[in-house]
N, C-alpha and C positions, 0 to 999 in steps of 0.2 A: 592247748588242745591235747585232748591224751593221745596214745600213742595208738593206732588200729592193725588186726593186723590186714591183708589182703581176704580173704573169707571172709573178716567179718563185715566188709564194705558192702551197704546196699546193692542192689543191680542195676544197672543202669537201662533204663527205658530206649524201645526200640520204635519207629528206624531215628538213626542219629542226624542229627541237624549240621552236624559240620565244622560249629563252633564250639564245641565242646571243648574245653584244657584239659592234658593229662601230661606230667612231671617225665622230664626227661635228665638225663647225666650230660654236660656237654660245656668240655675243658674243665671240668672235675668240678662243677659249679649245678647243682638243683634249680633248671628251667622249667617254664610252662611253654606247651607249643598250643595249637589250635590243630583238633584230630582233622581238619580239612586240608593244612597247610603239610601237616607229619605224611599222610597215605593218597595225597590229588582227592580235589575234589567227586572224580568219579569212582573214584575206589571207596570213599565212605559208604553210600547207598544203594549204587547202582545192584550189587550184590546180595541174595534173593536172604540170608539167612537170618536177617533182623520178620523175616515174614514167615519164617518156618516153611515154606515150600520142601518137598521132600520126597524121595519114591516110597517114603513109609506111611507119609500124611495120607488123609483119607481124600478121595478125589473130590471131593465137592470142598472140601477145606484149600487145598494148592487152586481150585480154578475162583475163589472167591480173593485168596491172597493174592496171587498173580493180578488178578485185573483192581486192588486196591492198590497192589503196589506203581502199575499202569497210571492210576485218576491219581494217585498222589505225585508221580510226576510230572501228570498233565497241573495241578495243581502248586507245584514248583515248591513242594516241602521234601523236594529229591531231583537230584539231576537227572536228564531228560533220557537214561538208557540204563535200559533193567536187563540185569546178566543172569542169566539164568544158568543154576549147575549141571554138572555131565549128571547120567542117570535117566530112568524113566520115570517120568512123574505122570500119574496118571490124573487123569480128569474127569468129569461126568455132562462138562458143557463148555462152551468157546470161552476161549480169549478173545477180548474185544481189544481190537489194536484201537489208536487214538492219535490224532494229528499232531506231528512234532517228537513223537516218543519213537526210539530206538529202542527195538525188540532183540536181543543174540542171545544165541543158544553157548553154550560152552565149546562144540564140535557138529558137524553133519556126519561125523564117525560113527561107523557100531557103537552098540554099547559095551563094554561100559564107558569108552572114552568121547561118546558123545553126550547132547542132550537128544531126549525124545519128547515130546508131548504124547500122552498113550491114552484114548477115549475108552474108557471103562463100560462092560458089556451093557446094554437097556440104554444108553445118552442118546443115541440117535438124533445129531444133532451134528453142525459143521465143528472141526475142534478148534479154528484161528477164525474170526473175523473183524473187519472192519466196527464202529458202530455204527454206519450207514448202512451195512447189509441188509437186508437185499434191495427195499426203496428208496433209504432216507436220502435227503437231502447232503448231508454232510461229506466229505471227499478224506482222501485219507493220504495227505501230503507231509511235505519236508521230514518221510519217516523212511525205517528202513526194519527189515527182518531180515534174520541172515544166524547162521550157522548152527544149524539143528534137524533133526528129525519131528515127524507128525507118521501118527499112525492112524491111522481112521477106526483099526479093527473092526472091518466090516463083517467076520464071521459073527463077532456079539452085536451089531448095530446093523440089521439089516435095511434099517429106514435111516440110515446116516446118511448126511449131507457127504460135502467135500471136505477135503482136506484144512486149503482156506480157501476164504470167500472174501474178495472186493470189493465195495463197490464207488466207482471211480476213484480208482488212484490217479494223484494227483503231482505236481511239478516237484522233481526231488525226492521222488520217493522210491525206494528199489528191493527186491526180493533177490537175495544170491544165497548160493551154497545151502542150500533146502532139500532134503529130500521128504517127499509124501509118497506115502504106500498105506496101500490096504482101507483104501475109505468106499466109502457108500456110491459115491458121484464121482467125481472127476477130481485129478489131485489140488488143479487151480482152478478157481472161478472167477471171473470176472462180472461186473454189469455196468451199465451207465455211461459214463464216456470220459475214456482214460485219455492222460494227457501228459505225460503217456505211463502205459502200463510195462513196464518193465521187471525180464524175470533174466537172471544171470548163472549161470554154472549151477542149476539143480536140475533134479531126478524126479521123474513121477514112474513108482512100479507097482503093478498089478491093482489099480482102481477101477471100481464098479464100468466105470463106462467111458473111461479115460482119460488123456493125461489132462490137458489145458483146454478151460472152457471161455470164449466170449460173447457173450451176449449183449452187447451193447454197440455203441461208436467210439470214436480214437484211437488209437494209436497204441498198436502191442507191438513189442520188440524184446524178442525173445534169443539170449545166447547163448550155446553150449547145453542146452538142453540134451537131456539122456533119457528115453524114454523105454520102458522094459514091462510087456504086456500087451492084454487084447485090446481091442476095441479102436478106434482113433487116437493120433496122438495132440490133435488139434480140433477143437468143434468153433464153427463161427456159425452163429446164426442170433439170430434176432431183428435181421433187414437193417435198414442203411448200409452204409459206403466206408467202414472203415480198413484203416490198413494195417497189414499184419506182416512181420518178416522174422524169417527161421535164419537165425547164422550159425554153420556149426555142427547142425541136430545132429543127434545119435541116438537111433530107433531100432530096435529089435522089436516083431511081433506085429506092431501098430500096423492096423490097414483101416480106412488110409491113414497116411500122414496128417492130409488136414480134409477133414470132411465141411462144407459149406451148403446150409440148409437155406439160405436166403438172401437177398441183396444183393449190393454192387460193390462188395471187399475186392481191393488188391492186397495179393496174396504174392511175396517174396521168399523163396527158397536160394539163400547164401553160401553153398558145399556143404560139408556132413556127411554121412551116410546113412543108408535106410533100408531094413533089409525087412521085406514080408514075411507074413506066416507060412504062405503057401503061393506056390505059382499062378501067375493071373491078373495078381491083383493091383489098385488103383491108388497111384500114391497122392493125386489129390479128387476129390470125387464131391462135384456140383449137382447140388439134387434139384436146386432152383435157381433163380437169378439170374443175373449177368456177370457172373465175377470176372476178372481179370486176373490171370496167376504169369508169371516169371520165378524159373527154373536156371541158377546158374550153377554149373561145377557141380555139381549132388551127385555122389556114387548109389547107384538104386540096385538093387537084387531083388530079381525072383516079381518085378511089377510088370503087369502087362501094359499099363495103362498111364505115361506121368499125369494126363489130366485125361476126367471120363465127365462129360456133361450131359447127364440125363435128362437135363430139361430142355436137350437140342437134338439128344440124340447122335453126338456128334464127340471130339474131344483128340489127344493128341498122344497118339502110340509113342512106346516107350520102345528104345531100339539100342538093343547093347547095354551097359550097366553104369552108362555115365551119361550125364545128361548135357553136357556142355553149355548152348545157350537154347532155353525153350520155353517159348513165350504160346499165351493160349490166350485170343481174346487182348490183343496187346498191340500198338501198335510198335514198330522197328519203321523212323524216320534218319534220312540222315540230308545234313545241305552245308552248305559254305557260304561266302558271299552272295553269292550269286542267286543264293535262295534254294527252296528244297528241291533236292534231286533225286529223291529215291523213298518211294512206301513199301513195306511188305505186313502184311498181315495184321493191317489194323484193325481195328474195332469196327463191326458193319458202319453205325450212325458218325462216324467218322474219318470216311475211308475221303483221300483229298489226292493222292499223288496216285499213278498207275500200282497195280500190285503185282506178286508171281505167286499164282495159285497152282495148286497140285491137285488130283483127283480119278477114281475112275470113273469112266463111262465120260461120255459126250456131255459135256458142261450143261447144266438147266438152265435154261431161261429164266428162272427165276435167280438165279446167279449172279447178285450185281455186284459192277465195281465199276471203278471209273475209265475213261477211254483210254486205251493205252495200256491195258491190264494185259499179261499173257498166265494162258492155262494150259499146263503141261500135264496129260492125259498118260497115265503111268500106264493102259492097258492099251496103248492104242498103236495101229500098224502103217505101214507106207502112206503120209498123206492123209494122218490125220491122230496127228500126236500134239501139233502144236493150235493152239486158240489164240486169236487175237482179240480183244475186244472196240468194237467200230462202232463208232455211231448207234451206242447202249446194245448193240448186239453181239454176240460172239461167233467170230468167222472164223473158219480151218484155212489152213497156208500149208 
């Protein structure tokens, strides 16, 4: 075979399979290796440049290669996690994540030493989603996104979605080290019913209408979130019972913390801090329902209110700038062997042991709790501070 030189070799077609041979030196002897065995299997394809992805490429070009390079891992002509390089690469429509496929950015650093996904002006559209989004059937499990930027550039996309959109994420699957800025809606979306929806050490700054959205049932569990801008940094609505818990948070701006438009969500607050835009305001605020919130260890500034329940009227002042243990709508049981020996401040429809209510003015008859309940009247004078409750009545002692 004649002799070639390296230029004049064909090109080799792209993305690579794995098994390819290419001639190596070793113990002064001309071997063949398999390029899968020479660089690990996930360093042959995982790596975006066999697909031309690029901040030079034209955006409708990276957001067509992206999600080919996505279906041909779901497809298994590539290992199951696409790396994507530092840089902005811009887009004009979503990434469709896919069940099984690991999504990483290069960095969630500035640029240049991160990656960003950048939605190019007129896309007015979400720039990450699931392929269930917003109705389908499909769940979007044993996957993971992680370590990059989303821009929404909502000054060019005024009818832009969110950042990304879920819908039911699914067992094993996780969002970490993300930051989303500047989109149309809210930097994360949820719907459906997560099992659980889980987001870890990211950033939502300056979105249309805030940070994290859920609209569905299951289970979010959100950690080390950082949230920076208007609006709320939590929306739950959509009605039923799911549950949602903050460990961590870091909020500037956001009022409230978590806004709840509907249902019966328990709502967990795990330390962080959170500081308002302005004096007053409501670090969790229930416009309907019946939620249940618990408030542990959380340093709050500048809130008048840890919970305000407009649909009661009612809700639970905020006193000093650490919340300690505060519960709205919650019951606080405690017993031993002996069985339960002590309620305070449960839930109306299931109030079972005496309570200690607080209040002013002479307790209402409409006031119920069980017998044995006392109500300590914070405005009241000689001989008629303390209430006992008798035979479904409340008597003064």
């Amino acid at each position: 075979m004649a002799t070639r030189k390296l230029s004049e070799l064909p090109e080799a077609t792209h993305p690579f399979a794995g098994t390819e041979s290419i001639p190596l030196v070793q113990e002064g002897e001309t071997r063949q290796v398999a390029l899968a065995n020479l660089l690990g299997e996930a360093a042959i394809a995982t790596w975006l440049a066999p697909y031309r992805v690029s901040s030079d490429a034209r955006p409708s070009f990276n957001r067509d290669a992206l999600n080919q390079a996505i279906l041909d891992a779901v497809a298994q002509k590539r290992p199951p996690v696409v790396l994507l390089p530092p840089g902005r690469i811009p887009l004009d429509g979503p990434v469709i994540l896919r069940r099984g496929i690991r999504v990483n950015g290069a960095s969630a650093a500035d640029l240049p030493i991160g990656t960003e996904l950048f939605l190019v002006d007129g896309s007015n559209t979400v720039v990450i989603q699931n392929e269930g989004w917003p109705t389908g059937e499909r769940s979007w499990d044993c996957a993971e996104l992680a370590y990059l930027r989303v821009n929404g550039n909502r000054a060019g996309n005024p009818d832009g979605g969110s950042g990304i959109a879920i819908r039911s994420m699914g067992t094993t699957s996780e969002i970490r080290q993300v930051v989303v800025r500047n989109c149309g809606r809210y930097g994360f979306e949820f719907s459906g019913t997560q099992d659980p929806a889980t987001l870890r050490s990211c950033t939502v700054e300056d979105n249309g209408a805030g940070g994290v959205r859920l609209g569905g049932e299951g289970v979010l569990l959100i950690t080390a979130l950082s949230g920076h801008g208007g609006g709320p940094l939590v929306v739950v609505e959509g009605g039923g019972s799911p549950s949602v818990t903050l460990v961590g948070v870091s909020a500037n701006g956001h009022e409230p913390i978590i806004k709840i438009s509907e249902g019966q969500p328990q709502v967990t607050i795990l330390g962080g801090r959170a500081e308002a835009p302005a004096a007053g305001g409501n670090l969790v605020r229930i416009e309907k329902g019946d939620a249940g919130v618990q408030i542990l260890g959380l340093h709050h500034h500048s809130f008048g209110w840890l919970v305000s329940d407009g649909s009661k009227d009612s809700g639970l002042a905020a006193s000093g700038n650490l919340s300690g243990i505060a519960l709205y709508n919650n019951p606080v049981r405690l017993a031993d062997d002996s069985g339960p020996g002590f309620g305070l401040s449960t839930a109306r429809n299931e109030r079972r042991e005496p309570l200690i209510l607080v209040g002013e003015g002479t307790p209402s008859s409409k006031l119920e709790a069980p017998n044995g309940s006392l109500y300590l009247r914070s405005d009241g004078a000689a001989g008629s501070t303390l209430y006992v409750r008798e035979a479904g009545r409340w008597t003064v002692k």
